[in-house]
C-alpha positions in Angstrom: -7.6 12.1 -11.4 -5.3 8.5 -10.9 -5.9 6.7 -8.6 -3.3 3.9 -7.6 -4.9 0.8 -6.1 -2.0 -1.8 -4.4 -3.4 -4.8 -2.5 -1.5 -7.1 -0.5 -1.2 -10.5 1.3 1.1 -10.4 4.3 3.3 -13.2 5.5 2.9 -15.0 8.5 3.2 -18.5 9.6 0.0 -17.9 11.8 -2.7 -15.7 12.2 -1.0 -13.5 15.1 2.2 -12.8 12.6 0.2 -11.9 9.5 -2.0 -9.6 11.8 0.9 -8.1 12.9 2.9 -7.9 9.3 -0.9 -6.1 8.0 -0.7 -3.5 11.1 3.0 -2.8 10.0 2.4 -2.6 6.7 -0.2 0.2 7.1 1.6 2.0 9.0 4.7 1.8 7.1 1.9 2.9 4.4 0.5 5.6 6.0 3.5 6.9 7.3 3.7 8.4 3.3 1.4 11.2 3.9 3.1 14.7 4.7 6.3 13.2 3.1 5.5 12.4 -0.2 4.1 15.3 -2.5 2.2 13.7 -5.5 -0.4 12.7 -3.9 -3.6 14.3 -3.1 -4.8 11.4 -0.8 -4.0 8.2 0.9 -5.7 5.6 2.5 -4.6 2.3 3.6 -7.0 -0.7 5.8 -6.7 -4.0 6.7 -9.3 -6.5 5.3 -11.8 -7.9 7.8 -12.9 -9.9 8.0 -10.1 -12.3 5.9 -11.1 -14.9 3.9 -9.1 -17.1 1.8 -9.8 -15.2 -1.3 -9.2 -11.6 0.0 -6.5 -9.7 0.2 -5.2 -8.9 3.5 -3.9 -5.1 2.8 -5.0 -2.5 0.4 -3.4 0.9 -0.4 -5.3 3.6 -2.1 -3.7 6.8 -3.6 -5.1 9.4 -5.9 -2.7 11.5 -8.1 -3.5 14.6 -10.3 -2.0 13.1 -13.2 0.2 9.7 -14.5 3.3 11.9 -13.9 2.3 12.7 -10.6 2.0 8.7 -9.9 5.3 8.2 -11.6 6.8 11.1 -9.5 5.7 9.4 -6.4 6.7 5.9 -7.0 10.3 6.8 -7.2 10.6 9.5 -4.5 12.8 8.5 -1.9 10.5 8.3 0.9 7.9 6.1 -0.9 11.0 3.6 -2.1 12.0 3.3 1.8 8.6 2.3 2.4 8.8 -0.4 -1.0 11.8 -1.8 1.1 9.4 -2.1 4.4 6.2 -3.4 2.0 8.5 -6.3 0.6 9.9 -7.7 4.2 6.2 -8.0 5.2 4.4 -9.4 2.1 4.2 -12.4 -0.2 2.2 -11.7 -3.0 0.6 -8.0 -4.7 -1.8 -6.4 -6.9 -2.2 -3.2 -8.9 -4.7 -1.5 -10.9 -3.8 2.4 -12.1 -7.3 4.0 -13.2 -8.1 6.8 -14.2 -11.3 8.3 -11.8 
């Protein structure tokens, strides 16, 4: 199994934006499931609570196989969502492992 592991920080020029950019986000995120077929699961939280070294988002999908995780990152539904993700965040980090 893959699993594809995407965390996030969100912009915001206070604390009320960036909580509402991370509550967008994952539903932008979660809105993926039923639409997308490469994946066998997705979750997506906010962090709480936030410190200055966390990451505010995190996205976790799990994939049969790496061609199953390319598959999904260029379906159309997932790259509509990329569009969504990169109105809403500043900075992002990945780790594909296999589980």
């Amino acid at each position: 199994m893959i699993v594809h592991t995407v965390m996030w920080k969100v912009q915001g020029s206070n604390p009320g934006e960036q909580g509402e950019n991370a509550r967008a986000l994952v539903a932008a995120l979660k809105s993926l499931v039923g639409k997308v077929p490469h994946m066998i699961s997705l979750e997506a939280g906010i962090n709480v609570p936030s410190s200055p070294a966390s990451w505010d988002v995190v996205l976790i999908t799990k994939h049969s196989s790496w061609e199953e995780l390319d598959a999904y990152r260029v379906h159309p539904e997932h790259q509509k969502v990329v569009q969504v993700v990169g109105s809403l965040t500043r900075d992002r980090a990945v780790v594909d492992w296999e589980g």
